[in-house]
N, C-alpha and C positions, 0 to 999 in steps of 0.2 A: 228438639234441641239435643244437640250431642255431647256428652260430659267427655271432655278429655281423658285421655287415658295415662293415670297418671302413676301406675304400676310398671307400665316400659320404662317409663325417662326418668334416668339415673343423675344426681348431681356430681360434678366434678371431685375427689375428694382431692387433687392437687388446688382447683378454689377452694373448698374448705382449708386447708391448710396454707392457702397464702392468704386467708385474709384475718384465721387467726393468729399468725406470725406477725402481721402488719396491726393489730391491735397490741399483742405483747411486742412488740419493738417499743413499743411506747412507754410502754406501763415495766419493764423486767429486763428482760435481754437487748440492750440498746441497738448494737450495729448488727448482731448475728441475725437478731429478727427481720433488721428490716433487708438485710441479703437473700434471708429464705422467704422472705414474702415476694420479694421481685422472681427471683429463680421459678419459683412454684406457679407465681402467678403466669410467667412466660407460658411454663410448658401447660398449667390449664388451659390457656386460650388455644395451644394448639392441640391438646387434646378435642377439646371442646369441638374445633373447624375440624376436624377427621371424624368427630363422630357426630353425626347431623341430631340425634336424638338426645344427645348428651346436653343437659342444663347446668348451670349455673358462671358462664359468662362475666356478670355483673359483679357476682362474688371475686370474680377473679381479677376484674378490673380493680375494683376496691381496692383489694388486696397489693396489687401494681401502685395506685396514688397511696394507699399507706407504705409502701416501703420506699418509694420513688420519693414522697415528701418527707420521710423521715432521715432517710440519707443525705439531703438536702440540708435540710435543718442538722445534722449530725456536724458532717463534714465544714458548716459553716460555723458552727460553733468552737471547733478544732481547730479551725486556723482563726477566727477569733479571737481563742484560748492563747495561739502559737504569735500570736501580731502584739497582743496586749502586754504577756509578760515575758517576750522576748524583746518587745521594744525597753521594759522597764530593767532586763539582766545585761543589754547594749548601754542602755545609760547609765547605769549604774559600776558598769565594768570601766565605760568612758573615765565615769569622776574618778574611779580608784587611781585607772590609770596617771592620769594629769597629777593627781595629789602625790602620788608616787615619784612622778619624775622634779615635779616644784621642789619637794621635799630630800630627795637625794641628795641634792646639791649643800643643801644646809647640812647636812650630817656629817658627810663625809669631805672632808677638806682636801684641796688639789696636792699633788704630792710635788714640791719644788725641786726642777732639777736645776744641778748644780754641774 
């Protein structure tokens, strides 16, 4: 039996670095992580397919679904964020307005021309 030779084959450190970015997106640096976990992970896989000997793939993918879902979940919470308390600064600018124009008319009296 032939024990692998496991002093050649080097891991990616672009997957090491995208899949710890894609763990702190989560946990620390929100959007910036999970940008440098997608970028990083991109250029791992293609390091990875150029160098046939080169390991760590799965890290890199990883690191891909944590920035890939993190931005997801980001960006949806965002407009979320921009739907819930923009619908409530529209409605609420609404009432000002209407109360504003009902109410002018009571105040200020028509000026009669003669």
């Amino acid at each position: 039996m032939q024990q692998p030779d496991y002093a050649s084959s080097q891991t990616s450190t672009m997957a090491i670095i995208s899949v710890i970015s894609g763990v702190v997106s989560w946990v620390a640096l929100p959007f910036i992580g999970g940008v440098v976990a997608i970028v990083t992970g991109h250029m791992a896989r293609n390091e990875i397919k150029s160098n046939p000997g080169m390991q760590g793939d799965g890290l890199a993918i990883a690191g891909l679904i944590l920035g890939y879902l993190h931005m997801v979940t980001f960006c949806g919470g965002v407009l979320l964020f921009l739907l819930i308390f923009g619908g409530v600064v529209g409605l609420s600018g609404c009432a000002i307005l209407s109360e504003a124009g009902q109410s002018s008319s009571m105040i200020i009296p028509p000026i009669p021309l003669n």
